[in-house]
Backbone as CSV, one residue per row, in Angstrom:
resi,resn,N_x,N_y,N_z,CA_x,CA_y,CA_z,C_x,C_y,C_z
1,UNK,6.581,69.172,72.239,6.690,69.119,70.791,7.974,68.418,70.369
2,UNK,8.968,69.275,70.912,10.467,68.507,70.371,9.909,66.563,70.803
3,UNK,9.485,66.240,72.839,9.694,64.732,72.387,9.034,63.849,70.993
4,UNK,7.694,64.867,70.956,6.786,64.236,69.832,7.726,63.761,68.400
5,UNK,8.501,64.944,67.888,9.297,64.959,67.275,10.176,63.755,67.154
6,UNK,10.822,63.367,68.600,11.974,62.648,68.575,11.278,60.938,68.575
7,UNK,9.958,60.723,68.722,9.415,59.580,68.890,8.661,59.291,67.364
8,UNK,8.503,60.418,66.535,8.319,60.181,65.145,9.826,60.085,63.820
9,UNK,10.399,60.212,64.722,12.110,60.194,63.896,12.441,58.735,64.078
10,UNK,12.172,58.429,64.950,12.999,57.139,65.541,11.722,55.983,65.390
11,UNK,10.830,56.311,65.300,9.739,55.004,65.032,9.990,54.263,63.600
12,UNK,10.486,53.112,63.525,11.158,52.553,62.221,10.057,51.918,61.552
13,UNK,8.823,51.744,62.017,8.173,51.223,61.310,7.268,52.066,60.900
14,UNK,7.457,53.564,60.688,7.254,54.767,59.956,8.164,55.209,58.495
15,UNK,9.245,54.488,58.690,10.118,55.055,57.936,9.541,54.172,56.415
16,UNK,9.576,54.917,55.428,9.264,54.462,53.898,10.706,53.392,53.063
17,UNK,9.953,52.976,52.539,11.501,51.467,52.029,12.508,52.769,50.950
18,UNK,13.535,52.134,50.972,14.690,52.913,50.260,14.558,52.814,48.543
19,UNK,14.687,54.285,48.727,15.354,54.555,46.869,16.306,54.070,46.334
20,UNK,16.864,54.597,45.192,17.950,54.303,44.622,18.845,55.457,45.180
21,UNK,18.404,56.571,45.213,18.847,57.868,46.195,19.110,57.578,47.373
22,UNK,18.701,56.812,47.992,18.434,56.724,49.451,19.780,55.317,49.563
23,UNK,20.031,54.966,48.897,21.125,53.319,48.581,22.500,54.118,48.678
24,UNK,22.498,55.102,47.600,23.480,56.035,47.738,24.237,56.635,48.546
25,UNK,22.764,57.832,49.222,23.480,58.177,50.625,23.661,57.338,51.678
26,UNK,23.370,56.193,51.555,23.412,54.889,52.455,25.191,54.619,52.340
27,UNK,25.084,54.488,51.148,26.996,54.215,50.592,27.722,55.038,50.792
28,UNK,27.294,56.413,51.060,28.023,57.373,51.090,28.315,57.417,52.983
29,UNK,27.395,57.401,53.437,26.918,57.219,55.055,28.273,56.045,55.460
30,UNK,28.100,54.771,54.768,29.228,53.729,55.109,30.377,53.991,54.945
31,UNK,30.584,54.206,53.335,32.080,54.777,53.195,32.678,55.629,53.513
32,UNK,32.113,56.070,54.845,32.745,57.109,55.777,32.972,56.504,57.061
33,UNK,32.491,55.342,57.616,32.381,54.473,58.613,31.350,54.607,59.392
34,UNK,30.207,54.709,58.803,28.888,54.386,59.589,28.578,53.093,59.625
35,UNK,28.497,52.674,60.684,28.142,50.899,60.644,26.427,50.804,60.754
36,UNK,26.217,51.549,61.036,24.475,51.718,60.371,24.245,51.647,59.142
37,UNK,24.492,52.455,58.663,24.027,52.844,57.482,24.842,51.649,56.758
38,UNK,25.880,51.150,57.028,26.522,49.731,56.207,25.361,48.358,56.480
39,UNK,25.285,48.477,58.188,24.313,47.141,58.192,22.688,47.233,57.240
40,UNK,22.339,48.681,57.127,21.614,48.948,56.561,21.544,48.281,54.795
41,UNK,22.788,48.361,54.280,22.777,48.434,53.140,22.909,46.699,53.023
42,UNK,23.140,45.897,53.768,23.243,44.611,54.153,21.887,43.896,53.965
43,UNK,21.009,44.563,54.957,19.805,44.520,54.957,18.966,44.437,53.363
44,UNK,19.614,45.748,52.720,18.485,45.661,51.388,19.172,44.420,50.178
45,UNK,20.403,44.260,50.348,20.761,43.536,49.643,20.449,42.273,49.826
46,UNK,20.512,42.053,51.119,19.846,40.579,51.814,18.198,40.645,51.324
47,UNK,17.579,41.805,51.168,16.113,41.550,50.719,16.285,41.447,49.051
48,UNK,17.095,41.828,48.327,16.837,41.871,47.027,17.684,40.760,46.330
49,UNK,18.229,39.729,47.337,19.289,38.186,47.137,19.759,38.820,46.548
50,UNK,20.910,40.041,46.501,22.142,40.033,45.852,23.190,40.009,46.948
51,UNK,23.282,38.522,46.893,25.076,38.310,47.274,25.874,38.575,46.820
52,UNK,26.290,39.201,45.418,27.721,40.233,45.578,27.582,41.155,46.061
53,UNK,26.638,41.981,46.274,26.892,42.735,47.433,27.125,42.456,48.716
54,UNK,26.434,41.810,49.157,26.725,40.999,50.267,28.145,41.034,50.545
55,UNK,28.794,39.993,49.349,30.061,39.601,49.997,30.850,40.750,49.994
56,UNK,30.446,41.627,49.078,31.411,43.375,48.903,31.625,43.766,50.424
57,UNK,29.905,44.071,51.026,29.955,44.539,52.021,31.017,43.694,53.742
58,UNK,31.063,42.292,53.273,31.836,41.610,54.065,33.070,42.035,53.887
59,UNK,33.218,42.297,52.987,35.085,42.345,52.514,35.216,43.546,53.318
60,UNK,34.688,44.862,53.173,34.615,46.241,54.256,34.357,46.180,55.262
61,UNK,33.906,44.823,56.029,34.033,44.445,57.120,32.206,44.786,57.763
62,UNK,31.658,44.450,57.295,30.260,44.286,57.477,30.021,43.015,58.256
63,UNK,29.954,43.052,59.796,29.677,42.202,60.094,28.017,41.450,60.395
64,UNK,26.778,42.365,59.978,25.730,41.998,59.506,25.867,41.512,58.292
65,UNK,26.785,41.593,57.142,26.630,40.718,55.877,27.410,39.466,56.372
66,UNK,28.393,39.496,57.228,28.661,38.339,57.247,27.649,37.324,57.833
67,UNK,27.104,37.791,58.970,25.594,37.009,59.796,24.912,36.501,58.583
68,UNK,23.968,37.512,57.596,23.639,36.949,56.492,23.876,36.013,55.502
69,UNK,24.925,36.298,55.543,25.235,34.979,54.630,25.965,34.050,55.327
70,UNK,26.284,33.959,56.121,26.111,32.897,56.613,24.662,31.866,57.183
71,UNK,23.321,32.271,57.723,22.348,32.511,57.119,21.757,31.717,55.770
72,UNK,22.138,32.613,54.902,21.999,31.976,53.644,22.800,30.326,53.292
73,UNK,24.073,30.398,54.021,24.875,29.513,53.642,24.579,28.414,54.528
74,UNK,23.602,28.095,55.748,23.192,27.455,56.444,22.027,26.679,56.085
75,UNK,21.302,27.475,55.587,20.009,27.211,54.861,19.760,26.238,53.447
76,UNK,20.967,26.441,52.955,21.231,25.522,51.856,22.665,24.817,52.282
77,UNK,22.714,24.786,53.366,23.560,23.407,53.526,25.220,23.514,53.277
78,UNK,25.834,24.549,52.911,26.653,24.556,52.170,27.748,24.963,52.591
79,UNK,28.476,23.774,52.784,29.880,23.612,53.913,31.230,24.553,53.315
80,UNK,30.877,24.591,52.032,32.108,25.368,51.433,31.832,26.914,51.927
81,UNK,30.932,27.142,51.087,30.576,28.740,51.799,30.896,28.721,53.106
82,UNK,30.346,27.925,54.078,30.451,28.453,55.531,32.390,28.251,56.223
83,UNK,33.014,27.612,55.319,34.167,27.678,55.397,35.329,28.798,54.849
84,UNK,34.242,29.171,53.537,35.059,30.592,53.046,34.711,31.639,54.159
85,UNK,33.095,31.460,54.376,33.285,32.529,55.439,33.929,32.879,57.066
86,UNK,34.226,31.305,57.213,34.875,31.311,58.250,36.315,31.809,58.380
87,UNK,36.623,31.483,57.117,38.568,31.913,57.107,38.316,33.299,56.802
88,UNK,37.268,33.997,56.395,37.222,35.089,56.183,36.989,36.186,57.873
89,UNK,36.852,35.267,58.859,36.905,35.834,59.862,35.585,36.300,60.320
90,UNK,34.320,35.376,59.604,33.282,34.559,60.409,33.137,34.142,61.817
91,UNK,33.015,34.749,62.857,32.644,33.499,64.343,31.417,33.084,64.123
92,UNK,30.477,33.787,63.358,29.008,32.813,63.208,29.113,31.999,62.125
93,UNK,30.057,31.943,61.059,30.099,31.034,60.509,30.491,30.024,60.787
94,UNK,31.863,30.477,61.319,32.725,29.347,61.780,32.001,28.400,63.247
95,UNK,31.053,28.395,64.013,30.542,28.233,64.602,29.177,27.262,63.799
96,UNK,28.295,28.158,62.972,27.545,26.937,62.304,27.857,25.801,61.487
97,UNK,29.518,26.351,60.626,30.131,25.247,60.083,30.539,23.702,61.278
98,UNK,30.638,24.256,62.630,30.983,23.196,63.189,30.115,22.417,63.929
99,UNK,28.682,23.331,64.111,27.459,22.174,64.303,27.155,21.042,63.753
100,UNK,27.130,22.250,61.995,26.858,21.165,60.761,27.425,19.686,60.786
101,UNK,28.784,19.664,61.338,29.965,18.609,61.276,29.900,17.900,62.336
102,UNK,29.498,18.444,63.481,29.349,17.248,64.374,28.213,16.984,64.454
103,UNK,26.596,17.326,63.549,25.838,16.534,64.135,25.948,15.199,63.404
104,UNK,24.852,14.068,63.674,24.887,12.537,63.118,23.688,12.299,62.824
């Protein structure tokens, strides 16, 4: 019973999409230093295109928002972004910014 249990807890593609409740204790989960529950909150913001959150969550050191938007900032081409995010202490940015530049 308990494994049954532990294989219906952990099956993620059981789990129901997040509340506004559920965003919360998500924030509350991070701003304690859960890096789950932060990449998590990365995740919904990345589904609902809000990049200020995004970049919020970078600034707290979210390094799934930084992946993301960088991501985003790849996709549309956009050398400035991938340079803010690089000085921001990006290695995947700073890394796609320098493909971008040397290809021909």
């Amino acid at each position: 019973m308990e494994n049954q249990q532990e294989n219906e807890i952990g099956n993620e593609a059981d789990m129901s999409p997040v509340g506004q409740g559920d965003r919360e204790a998500l924030r509350d989960l991070a701003d304690a230093g859960n890096e789950a529950a932060m990449d998590r909150l990365a995740d919904l913001a990345d589904e609902r295109g809000d990049v200020d959150e995004l970049s919020e969550l970078l600034d707290e050191g979210s390094g799934r928002a930084g992946l993301l938007l960088t991501g985003r900032a790849v996709a549309g081409r956009d050398l400035r972004r991938l340079q803010e995010l690089s000085d921001a202490g990006s290695e995947d940015a700073e890394a796609a910014l320098d493909r971008l530049l040397r290809r021909r």
